[in-house]
VEXMIKOL-468718 format. One record per residue (C-alpha): z, y negated, x negated. Coordinates in steps of 0.5 Angstrom, whole numbers, padded with zeros to 4 digits, always signed. Example, Ala and Ser with C-alpha at 12.3 -4.5 7.8 and 13.67 -1.06 7.14 Angstrom:
BEGIN
+0016+0009-0025/+0014+0002-0027/
//
This chain:
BEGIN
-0021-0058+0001/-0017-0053+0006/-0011-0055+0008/-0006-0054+0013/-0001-0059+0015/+0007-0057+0015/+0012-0062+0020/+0016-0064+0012/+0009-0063+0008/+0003-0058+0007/-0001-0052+0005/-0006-0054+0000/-0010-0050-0005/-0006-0051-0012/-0009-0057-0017/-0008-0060-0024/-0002-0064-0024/+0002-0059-0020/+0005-0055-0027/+0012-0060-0028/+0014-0058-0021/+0012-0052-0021/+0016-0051-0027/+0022-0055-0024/+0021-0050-0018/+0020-0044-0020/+0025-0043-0025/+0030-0040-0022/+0034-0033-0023/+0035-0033-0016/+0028-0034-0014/+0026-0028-0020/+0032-0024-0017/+0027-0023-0010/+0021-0023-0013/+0015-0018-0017/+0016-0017-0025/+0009-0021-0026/+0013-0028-0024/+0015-0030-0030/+0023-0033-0031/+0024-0037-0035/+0018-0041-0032/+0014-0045-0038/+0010-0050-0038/+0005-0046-0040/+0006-0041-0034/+0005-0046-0030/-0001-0049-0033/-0003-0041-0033/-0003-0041-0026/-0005-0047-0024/-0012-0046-0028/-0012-0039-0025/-0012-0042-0018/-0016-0048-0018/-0023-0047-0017/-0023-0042-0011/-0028-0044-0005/-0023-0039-0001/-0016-0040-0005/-0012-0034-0003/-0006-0038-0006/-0004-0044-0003/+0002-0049-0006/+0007-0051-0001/+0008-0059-0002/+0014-0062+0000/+0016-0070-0002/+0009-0070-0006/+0011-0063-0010/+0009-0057-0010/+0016-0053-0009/+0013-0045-0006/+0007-0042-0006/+0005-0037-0001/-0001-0033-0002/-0005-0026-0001/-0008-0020-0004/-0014-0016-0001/-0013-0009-0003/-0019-0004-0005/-0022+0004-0004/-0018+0006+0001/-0014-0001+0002/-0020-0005+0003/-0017-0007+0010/-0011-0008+0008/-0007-0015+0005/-0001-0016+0002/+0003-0022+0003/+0008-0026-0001/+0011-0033-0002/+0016-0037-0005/+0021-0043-0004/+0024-0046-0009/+0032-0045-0007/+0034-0053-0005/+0029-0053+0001/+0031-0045+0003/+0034-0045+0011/+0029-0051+0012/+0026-0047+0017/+0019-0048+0011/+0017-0042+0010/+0018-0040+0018/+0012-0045+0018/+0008-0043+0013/+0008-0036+0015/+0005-0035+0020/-0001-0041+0019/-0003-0036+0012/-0003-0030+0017/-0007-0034+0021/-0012-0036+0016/-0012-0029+0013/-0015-0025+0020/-0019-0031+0021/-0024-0031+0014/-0022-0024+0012/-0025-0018+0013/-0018-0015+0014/-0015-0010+0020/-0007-0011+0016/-0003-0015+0013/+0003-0013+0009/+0009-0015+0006/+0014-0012+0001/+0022-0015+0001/+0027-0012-0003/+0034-0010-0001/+0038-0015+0000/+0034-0020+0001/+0036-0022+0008/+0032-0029+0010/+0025-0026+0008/+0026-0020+0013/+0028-0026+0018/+0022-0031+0016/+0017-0024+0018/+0020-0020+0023/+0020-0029+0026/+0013-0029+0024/+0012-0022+0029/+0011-0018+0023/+0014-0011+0024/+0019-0007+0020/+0015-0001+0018/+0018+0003+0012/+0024+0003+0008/+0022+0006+0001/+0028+0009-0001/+0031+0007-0008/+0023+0004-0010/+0023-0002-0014/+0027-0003-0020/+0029-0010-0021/+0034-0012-0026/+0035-0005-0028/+0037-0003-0021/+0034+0002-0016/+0032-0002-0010/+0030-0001-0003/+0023-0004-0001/+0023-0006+0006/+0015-0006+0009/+0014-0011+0014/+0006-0011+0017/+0002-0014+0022/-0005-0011+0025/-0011-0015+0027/-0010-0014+0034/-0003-0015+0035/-0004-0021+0031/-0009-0023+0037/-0003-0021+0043/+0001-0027+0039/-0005-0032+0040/
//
């Protein structure tokens, strides 16, 4: 089982047994505030058994949960893009809000971006912030990630039009950090 060691925890693939912290966690409007439509608020017992099912049984997870104190209290994944994009991945993460400024996801971050150039045919990774949300940018631009676009009023999110910040890093600067 891939795992990665954290100074207050680690990454590891998500299991059975991970739903009630992943409810507990996950659950939050101030998390759903910052992230895509598809993560559900609230966040059920059967999202959470949905998810864990979804992501258990990989050979080369692309989602990892972030174990804090022997619960998972984050996950920090990734999506290979396809056609045209096929070299291309996009990045997202959560935390749950009573570990935000411990500096975990500044760890993580750059151990997954890390993992993502290493086993995957990718040339760019990509992530995509909403306006406003200031410790996400800060946790990227930390991780040597780039700001590169700003599309303007392109997110809707709670019947607001948002900004979408575009943060991305390429293989070879990856390898400048190394």
């Amino acid at each position: 089982m891939i795992t990665f060691p954290l100074s207050v925890g680690q990454l590891r693939p998500w299991r059975e047994g991970d739903e009630d912290s992943l409810v507990r966690h996950a659950s939050n409007r101030h998390i759903w505030n910052n992230v895509r439509d598809f993560f559900p608020y609230p966040y059920t017992p059967r999202d959470a058994h949905s998810w864990v099912r979804s992501n258990k049984s990989y050979q080369q997870p692309n989602n990892f949960a972030i174990e804090v104190d022997g619960q998972a209290v984050g996950n920090v994944g990734f999506t290979v893009k396809d056609d045209i994009y096929r070299y291309n991945a996009e990045i997202g993460y959560w935390l749950s809000e009573s570990y935000w400024g411990r500096g975990i996801m500044s760890e993580s971050l750059p151990i997954i971006t890390k993992y993502i150039f290493q086993y995957f045919q990718v040339n760019r990774i990509f992530a995509c912030v909403l306006e406003g949300n200031i410790g996400s940018m800060k946790v990227l631009e930390a991780a040597g990630y780039q700001h590169e676009a700003i599309h303007r009023k392109a997110a809707v999110k709670n019947n607001q039009y948002l900004d979408e910040h575009i943060f991305s890093m390429l293989r070879s600067e990856h390898r400048e950090l190394t």
